[in-house]
PAPAMI-710525 format. One line per 8 residues: number of its first residue (from 1); their letters; for each residue x, y, z of N, C-alpha, C, CB. Coordinates in Angstrom, 3 decimals, decimal comma. Glycine has a CB too. Layout:
N
NUM) a) X Y Z X Y Z X Y Z X Y Z  ...
end
This chain:
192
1) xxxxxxxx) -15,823 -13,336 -4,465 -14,519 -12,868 -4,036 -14,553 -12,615 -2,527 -14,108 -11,585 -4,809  -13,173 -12,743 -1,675 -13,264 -12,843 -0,437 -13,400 -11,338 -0,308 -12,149 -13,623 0,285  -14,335 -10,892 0,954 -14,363 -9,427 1,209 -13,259 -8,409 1,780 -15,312 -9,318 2,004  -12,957 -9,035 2,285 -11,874 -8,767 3,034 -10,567 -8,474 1,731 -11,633 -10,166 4,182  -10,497 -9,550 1,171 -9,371 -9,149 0,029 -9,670 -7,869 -0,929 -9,197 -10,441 -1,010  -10,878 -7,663 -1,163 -11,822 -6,825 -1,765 -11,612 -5,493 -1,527 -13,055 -7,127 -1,400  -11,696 -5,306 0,352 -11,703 -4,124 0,393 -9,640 -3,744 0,453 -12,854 -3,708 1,808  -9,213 -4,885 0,913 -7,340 -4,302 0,616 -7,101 -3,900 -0,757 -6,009 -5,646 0,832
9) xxxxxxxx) -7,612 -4,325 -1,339 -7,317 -4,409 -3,283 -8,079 -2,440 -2,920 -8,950 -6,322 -4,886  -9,118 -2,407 -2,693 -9,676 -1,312 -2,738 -9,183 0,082 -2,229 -10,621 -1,598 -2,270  -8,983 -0,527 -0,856 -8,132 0,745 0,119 -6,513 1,099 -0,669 -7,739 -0,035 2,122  -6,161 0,058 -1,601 -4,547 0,210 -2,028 -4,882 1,099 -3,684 -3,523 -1,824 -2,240  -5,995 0,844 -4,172 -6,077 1,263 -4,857 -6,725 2,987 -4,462 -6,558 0,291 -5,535  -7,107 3,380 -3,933 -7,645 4,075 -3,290 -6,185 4,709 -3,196 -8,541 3,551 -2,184  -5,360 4,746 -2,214 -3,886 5,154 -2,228 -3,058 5,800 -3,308 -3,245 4,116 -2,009  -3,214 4,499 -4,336 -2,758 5,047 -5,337 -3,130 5,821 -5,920 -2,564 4,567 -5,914
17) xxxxxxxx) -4,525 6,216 -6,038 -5,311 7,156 -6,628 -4,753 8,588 -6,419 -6,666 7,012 -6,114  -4,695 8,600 -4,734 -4,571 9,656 -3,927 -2,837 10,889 -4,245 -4,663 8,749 -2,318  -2,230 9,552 -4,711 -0,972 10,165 -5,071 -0,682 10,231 -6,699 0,153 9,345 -4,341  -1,495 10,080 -7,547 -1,200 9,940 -9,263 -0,770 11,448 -9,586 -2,800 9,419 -10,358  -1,438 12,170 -9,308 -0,908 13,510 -9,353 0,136 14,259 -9,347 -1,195 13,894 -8,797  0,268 14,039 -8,411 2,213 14,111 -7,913 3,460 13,284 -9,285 2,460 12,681 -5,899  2,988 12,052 -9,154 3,562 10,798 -9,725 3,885 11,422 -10,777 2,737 9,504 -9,924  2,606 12,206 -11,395 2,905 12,612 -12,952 3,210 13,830 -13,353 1,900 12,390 -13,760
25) xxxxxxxx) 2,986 14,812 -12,213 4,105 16,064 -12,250 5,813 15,546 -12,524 4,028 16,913 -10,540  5,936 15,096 -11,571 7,430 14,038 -10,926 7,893 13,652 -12,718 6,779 11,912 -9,541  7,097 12,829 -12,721 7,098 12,301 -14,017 7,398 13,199 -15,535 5,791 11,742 -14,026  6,615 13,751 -15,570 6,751 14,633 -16,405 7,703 15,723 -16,391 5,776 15,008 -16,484  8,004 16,183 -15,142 9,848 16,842 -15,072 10,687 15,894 -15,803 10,683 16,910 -13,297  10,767 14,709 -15,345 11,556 13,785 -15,646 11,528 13,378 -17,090 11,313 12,812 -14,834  10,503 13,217 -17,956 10,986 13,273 -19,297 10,753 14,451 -19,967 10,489 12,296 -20,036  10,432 15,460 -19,582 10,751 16,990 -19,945 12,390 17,395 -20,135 10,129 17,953 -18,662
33) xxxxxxxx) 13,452 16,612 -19,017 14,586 16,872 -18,769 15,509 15,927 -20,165 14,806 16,473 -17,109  14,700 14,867 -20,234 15,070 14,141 -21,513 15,679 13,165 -21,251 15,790 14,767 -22,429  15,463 12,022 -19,560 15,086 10,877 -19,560 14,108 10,513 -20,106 15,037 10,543 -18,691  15,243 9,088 -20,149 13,907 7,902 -21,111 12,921 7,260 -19,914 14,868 6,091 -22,123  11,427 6,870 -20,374 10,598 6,849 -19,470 10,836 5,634 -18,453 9,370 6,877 -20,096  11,686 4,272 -18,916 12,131 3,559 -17,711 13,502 3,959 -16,267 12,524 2,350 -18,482  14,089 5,155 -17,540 15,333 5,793 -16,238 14,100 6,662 -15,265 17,005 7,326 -17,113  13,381 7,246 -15,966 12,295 8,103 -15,352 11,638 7,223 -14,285 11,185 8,625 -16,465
41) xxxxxxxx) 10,720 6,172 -14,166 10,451 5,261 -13,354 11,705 5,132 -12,201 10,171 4,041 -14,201  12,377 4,463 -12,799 13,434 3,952 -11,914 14,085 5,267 -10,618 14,748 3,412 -13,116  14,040 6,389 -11,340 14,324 7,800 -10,444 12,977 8,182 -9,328 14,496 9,282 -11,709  12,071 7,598 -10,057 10,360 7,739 -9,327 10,422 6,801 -7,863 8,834 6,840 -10,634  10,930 5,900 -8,102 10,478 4,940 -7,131 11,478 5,215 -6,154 10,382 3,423 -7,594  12,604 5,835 -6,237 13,181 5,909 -5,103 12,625 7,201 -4,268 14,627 5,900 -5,368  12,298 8,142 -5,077 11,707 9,329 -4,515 10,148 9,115 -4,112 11,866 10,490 -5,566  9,656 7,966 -4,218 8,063 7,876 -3,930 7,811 7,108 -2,240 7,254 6,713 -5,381
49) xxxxxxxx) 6,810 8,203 -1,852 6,283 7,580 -0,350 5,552 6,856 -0,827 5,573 8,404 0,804  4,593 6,666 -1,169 3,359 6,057 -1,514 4,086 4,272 -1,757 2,537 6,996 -3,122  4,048 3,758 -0,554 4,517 1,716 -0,732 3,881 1,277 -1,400 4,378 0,545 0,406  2,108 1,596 -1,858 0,978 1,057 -2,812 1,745 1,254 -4,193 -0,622 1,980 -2,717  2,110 2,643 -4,891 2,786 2,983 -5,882 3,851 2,931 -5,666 2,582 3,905 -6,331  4,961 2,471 -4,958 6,060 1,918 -5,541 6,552 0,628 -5,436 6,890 2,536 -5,262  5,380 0,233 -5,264 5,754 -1,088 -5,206 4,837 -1,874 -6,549 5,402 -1,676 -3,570  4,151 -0,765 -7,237 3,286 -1,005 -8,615 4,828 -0,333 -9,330 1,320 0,094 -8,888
57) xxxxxxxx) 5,390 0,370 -9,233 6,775 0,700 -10,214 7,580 -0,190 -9,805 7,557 2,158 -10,120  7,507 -1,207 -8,970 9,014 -1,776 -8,649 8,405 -2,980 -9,464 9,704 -2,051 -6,767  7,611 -3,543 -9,645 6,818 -4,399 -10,542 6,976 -4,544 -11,696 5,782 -4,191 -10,573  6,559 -3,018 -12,419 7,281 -2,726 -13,608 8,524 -2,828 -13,743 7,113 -1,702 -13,955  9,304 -2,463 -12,946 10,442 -2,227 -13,972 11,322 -3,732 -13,332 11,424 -0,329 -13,782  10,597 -4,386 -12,358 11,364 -6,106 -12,604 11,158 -6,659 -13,611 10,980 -7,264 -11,746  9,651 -6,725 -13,901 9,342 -7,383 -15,209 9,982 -6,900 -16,483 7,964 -7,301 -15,422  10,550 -5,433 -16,816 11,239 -4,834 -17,634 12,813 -5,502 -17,624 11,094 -3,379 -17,287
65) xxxxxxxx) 13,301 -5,657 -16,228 14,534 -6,029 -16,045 14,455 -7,941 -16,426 14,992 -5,472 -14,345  13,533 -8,018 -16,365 13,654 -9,776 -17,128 13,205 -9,674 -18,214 12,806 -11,104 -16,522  13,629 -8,945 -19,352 13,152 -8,991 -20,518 11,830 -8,071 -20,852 12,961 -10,319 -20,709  10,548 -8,454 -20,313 9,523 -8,028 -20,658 9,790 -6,660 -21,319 8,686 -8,078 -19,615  8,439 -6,441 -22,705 8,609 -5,631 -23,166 7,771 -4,311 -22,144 8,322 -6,008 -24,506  8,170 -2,660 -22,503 7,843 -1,802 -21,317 6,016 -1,970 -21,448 8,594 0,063 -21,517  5,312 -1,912 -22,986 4,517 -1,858 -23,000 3,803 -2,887 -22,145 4,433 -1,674 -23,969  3,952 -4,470 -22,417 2,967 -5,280 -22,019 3,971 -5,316 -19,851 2,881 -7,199 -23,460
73) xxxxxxxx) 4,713 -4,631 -19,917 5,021 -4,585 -17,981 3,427 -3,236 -17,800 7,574 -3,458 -17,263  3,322 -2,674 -18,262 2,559 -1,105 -18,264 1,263 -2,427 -18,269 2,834 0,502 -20,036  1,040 -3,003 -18,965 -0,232 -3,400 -19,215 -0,680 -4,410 -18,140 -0,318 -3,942 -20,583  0,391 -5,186 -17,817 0,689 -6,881 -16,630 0,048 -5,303 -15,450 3,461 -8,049 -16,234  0,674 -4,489 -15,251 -0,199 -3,289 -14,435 -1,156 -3,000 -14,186 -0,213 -2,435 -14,629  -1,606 -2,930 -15,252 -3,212 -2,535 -15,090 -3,943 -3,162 -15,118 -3,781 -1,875 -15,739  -3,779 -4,512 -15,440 -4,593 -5,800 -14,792 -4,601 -6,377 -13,525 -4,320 -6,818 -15,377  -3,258 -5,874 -13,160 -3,205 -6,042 -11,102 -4,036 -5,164 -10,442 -1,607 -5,595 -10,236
81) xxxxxxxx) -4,607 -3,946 -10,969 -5,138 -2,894 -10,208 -6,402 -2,643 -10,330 -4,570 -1,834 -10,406  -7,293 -2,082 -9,495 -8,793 -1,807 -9,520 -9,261 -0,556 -9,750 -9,373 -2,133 -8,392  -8,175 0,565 -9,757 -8,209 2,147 -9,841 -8,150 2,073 -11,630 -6,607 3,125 -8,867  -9,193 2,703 -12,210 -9,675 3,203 -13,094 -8,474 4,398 -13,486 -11,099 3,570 -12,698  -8,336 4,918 -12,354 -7,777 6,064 -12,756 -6,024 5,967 -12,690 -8,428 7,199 -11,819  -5,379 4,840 -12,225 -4,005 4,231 -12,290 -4,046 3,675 -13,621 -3,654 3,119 -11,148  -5,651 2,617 -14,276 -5,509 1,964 -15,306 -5,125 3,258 -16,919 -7,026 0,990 -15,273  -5,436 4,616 -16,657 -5,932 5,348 -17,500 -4,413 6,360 -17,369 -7,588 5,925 -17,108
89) xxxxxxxx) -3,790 5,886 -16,285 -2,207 6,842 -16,084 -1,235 5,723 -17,499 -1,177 6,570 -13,632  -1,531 4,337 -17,056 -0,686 3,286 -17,278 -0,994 3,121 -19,565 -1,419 1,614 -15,896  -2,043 3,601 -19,368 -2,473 3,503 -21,043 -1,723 4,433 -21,125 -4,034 3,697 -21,760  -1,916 5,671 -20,677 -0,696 7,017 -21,168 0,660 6,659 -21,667 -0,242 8,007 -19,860  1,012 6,355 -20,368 2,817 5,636 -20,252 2,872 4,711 -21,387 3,274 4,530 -18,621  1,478 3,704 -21,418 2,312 2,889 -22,691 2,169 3,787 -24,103 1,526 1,149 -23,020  1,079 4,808 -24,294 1,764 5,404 -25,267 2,617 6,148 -25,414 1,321 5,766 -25,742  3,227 6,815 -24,390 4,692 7,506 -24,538 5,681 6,307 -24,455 5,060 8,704 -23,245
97) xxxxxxxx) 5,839 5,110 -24,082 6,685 3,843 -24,354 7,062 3,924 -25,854 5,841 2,401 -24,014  5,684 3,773 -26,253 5,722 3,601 -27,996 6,095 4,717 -29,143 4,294 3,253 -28,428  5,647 6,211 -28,657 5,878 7,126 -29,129 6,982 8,483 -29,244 5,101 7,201 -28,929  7,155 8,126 -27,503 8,459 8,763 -26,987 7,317 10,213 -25,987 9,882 9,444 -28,760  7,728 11,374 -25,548 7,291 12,327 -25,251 7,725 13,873 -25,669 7,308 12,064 -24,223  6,749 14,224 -26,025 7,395 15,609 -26,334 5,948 16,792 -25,663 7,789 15,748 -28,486  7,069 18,279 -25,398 6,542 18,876 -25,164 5,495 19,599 -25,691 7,091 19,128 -24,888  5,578 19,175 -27,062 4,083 20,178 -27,580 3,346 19,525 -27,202 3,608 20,548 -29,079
105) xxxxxxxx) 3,428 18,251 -27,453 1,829 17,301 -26,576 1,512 17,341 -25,800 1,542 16,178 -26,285  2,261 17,190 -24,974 2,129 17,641 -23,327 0,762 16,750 -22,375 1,689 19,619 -23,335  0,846 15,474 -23,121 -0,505 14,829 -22,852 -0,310 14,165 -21,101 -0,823 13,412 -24,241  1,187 14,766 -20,275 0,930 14,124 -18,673 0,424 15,270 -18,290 2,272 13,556 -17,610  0,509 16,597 -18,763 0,078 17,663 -17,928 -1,376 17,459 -18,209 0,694 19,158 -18,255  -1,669 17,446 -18,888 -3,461 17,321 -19,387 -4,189 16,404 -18,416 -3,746 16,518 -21,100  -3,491 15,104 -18,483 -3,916 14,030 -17,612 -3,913 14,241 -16,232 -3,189 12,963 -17,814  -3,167 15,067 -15,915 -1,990 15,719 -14,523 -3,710 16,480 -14,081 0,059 17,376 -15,146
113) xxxxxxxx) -3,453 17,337 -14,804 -4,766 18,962 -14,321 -6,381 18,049 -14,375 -4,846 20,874 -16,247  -6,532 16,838 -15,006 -7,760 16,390 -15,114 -8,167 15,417 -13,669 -7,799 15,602 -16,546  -6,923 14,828 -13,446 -6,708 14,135 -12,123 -7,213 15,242 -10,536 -4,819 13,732 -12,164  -6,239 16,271 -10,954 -6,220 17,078 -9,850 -8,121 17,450 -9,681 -5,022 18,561 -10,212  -8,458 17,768 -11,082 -9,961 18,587 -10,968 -10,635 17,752 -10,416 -10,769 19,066 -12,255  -10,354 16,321 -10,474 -11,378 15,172 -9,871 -11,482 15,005 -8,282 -10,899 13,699 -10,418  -9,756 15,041 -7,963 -9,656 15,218 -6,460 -10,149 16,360 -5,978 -8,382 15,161 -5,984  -9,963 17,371 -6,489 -10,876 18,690 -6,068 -12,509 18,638 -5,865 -10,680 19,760 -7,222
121) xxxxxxxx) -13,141 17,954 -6,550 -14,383 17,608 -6,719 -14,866 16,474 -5,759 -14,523 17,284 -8,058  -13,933 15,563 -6,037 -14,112 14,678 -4,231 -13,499 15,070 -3,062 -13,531 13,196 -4,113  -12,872 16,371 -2,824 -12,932 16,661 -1,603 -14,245 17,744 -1,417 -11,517 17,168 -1,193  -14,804 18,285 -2,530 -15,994 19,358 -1,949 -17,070 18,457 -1,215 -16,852 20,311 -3,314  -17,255 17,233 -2,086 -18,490 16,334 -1,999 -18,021 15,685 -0,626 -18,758 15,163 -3,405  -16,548 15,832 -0,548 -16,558 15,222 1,163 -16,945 15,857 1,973 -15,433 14,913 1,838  -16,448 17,278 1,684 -16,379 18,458 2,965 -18,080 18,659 2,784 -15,145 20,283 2,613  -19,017 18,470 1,828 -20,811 18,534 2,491 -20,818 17,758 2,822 -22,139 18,647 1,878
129) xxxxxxxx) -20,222 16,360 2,714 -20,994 15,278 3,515 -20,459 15,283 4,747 -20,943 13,856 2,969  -18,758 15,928 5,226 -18,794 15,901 6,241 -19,394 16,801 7,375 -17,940 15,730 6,232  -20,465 17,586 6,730 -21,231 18,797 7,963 -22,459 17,828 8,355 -21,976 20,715 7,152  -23,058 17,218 7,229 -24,158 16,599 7,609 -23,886 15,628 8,623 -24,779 16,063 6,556  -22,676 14,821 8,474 -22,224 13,410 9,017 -21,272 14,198 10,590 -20,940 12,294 7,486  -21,137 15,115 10,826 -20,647 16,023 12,268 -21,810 16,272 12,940 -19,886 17,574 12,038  -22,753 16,527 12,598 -24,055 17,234 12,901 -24,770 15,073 13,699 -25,119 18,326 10,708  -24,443 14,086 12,601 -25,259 13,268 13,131 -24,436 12,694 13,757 -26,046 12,562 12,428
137) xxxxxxxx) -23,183 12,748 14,367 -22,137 12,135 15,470 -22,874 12,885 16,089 -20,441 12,233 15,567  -22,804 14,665 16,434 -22,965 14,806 17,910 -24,452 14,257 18,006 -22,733 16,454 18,523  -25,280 14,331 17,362 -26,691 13,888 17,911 -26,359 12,482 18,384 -28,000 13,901 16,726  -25,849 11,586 17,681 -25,690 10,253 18,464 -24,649 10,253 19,700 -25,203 9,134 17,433  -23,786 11,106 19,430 -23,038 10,728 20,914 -23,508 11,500 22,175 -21,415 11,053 20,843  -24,127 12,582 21,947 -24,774 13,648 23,008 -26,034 14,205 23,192 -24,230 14,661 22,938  -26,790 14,347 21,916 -28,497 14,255 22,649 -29,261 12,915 22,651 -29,625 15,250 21,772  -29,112 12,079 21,609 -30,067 10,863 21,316 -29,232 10,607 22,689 -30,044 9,690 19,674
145) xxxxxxxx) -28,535 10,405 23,349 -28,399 9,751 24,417 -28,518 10,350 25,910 -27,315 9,248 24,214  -28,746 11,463 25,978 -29,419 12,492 26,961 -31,065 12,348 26,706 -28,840 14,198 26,613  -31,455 12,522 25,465 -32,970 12,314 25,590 -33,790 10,745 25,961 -33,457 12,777 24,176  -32,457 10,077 25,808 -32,725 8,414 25,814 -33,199 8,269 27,465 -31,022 7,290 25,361  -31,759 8,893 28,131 -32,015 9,006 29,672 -32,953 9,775 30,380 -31,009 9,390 30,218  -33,719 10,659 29,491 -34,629 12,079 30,220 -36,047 10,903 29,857 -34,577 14,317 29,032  -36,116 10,290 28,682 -37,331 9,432 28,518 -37,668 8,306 29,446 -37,269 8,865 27,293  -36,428 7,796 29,322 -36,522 6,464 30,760 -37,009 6,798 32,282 -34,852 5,851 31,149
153) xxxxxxxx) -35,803 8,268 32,484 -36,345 8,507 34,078 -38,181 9,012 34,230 -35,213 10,028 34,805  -38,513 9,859 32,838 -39,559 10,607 32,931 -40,827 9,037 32,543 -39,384 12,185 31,684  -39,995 8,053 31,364 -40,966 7,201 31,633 -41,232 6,349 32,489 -41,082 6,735 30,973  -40,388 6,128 33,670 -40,839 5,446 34,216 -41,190 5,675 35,773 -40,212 4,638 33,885  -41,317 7,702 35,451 -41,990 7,607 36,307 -43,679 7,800 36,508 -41,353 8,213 36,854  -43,951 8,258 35,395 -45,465 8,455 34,679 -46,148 7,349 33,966 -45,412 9,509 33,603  -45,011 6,519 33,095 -45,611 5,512 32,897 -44,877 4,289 33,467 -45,872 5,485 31,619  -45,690 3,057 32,810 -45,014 1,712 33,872 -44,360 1,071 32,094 -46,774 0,190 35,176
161) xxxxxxxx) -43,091 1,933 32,222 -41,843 1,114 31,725 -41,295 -0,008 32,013 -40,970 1,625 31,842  -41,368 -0,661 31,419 -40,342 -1,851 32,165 -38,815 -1,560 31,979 -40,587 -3,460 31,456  -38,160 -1,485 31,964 -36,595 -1,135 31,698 -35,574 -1,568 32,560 -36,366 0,242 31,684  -34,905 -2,023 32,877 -34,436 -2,263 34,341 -32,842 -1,603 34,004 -34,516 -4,208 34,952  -32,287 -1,833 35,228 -31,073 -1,173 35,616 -29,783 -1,554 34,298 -30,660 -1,816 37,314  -29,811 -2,506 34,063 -28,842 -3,571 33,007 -29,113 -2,871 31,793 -29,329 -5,406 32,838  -30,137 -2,732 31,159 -30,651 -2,216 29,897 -30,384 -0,659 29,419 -32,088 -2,425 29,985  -30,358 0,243 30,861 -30,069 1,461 30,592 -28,290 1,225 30,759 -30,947 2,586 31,652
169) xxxxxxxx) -27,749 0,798 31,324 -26,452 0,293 31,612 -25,903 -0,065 29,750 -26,620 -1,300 32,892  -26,609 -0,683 29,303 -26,012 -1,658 28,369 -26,325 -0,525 27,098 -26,843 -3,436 28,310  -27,553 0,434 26,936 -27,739 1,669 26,056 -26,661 2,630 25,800 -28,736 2,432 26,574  -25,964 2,835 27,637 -25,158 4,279 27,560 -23,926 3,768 27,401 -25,209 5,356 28,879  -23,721 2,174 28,291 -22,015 2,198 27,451 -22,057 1,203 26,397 -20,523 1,681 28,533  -22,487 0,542 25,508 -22,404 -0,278 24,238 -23,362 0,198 23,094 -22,737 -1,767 24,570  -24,871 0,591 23,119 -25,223 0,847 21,854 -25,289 2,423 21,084 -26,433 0,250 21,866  -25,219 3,358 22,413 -24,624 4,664 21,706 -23,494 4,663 21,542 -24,772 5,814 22,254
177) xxxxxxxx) -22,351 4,446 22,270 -21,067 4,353 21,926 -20,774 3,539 20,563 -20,407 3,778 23,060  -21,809 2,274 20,136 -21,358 2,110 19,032 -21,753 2,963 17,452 -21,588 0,886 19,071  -23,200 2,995 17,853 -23,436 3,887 16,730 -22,640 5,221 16,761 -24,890 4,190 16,672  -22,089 5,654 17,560 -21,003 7,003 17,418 -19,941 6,251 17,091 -20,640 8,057 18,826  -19,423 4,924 16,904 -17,898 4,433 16,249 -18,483 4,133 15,087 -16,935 3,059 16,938  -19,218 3,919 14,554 -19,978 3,392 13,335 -19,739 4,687 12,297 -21,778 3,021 13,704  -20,298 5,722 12,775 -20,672 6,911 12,142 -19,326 7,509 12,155 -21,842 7,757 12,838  -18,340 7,034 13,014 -16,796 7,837 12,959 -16,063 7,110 11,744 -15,725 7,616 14,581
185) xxxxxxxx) -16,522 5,486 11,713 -15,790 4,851 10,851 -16,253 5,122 9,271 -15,845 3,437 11,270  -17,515 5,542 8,965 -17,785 5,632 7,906 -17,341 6,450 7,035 -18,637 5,651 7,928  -16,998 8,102 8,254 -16,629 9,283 8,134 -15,348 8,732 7,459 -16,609 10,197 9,431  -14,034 8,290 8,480 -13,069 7,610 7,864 -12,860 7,288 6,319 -13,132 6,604 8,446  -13,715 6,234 6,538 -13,996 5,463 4,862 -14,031 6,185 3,978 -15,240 4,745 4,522  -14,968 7,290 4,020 -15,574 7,632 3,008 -14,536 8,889 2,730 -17,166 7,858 3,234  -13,497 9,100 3,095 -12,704 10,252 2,877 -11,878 9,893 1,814 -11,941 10,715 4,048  -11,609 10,879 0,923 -10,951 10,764 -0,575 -9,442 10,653 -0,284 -11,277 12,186 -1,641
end
């Protein structure tokens, strides 16, 4: 698979992840009030920021609007997507499709509070990784590159360094500067 397509499929799914929560509070007002779950959609997507998720509901409910039945539009869904955790919203929906919703079950809030505990849990595991990963920016952007320069001047004046003018030139503005964009971008990435 192309990588590049890989990581868009990923970062969108990633998105969607980020907002399911909401989606299914939203959601769950909405057939609490005693819309049916495609008027419910259809009220979702106009109220949704998230372009990744509403443009996965505007999907649904075209394919609904040409016939398709709600279940197999819910399902044509979760075969477009790479989020585990969109595929596991979309099994829900098709069983309230089939069953209808009621409040004693209450099976979006369940799904709702299990979602949230997960995002809670990947932001702790972010917030340690982000002390360790702050701690190794400043070392790469401000001592490894102060001690880089205290070694060169001190080595070459005690010992016979070879190093020349170009090389310390090419250390302080291209290879620390990159390993400090490297270590910024990962930071990026790796955020929930």
């Amino acid at each position: 698979m192309n990588p590049i397509k890989s990581y868009i499929e990923f970062k969108k799914a990633k998105a969607i992840e980020s907002q399911l929560a909401l989606f299914l509070l939203s959601l769950r007002s909405k057939l609490l009030a005693g819309l049916t779950l495609e008027s419910s959609l259809k009220r979702l997507k106009q109220e949704l920021n998230n372009n990744n998720m509403k443009w996965e509901i505007s999907k649904i409910l075209s394919e609904i609007e040409k016939g398709v039945d709600i279940s197999d539009a819910l399902m044509n869904a979760a075969s477009r997507t790479r989020s585990l955790q969109f595929k596991k919203v979309l099994s829900h929906l098709n069983e309230i499709a089939k069953s209808g919703y009621s409040k004693r079950s209450d099976s979006l809030k369940l799904l709702c509070n299990e979602l949230m505990a997960a995002q809670k849990a990947k932001m702790r595991e972010y917030s340690s990784k982000l002390t360790v990963l702050s701690l190794l920016f400043v070392a790469s952007a401000a001592i490894i590159p102060a001690l880089w320069l205290a070694f060169v001047v001190m080595g070459s004046a005690f010992f016979a360094l070879d190093i020349n003018s170009s090389q310390i030139f090419a250390s302080i503005t291209i290879v620390f500067p990159s390993l400090s964009l490297a270590i910024l971008l990962y930071i990026k990435e790796s955020a929930p």
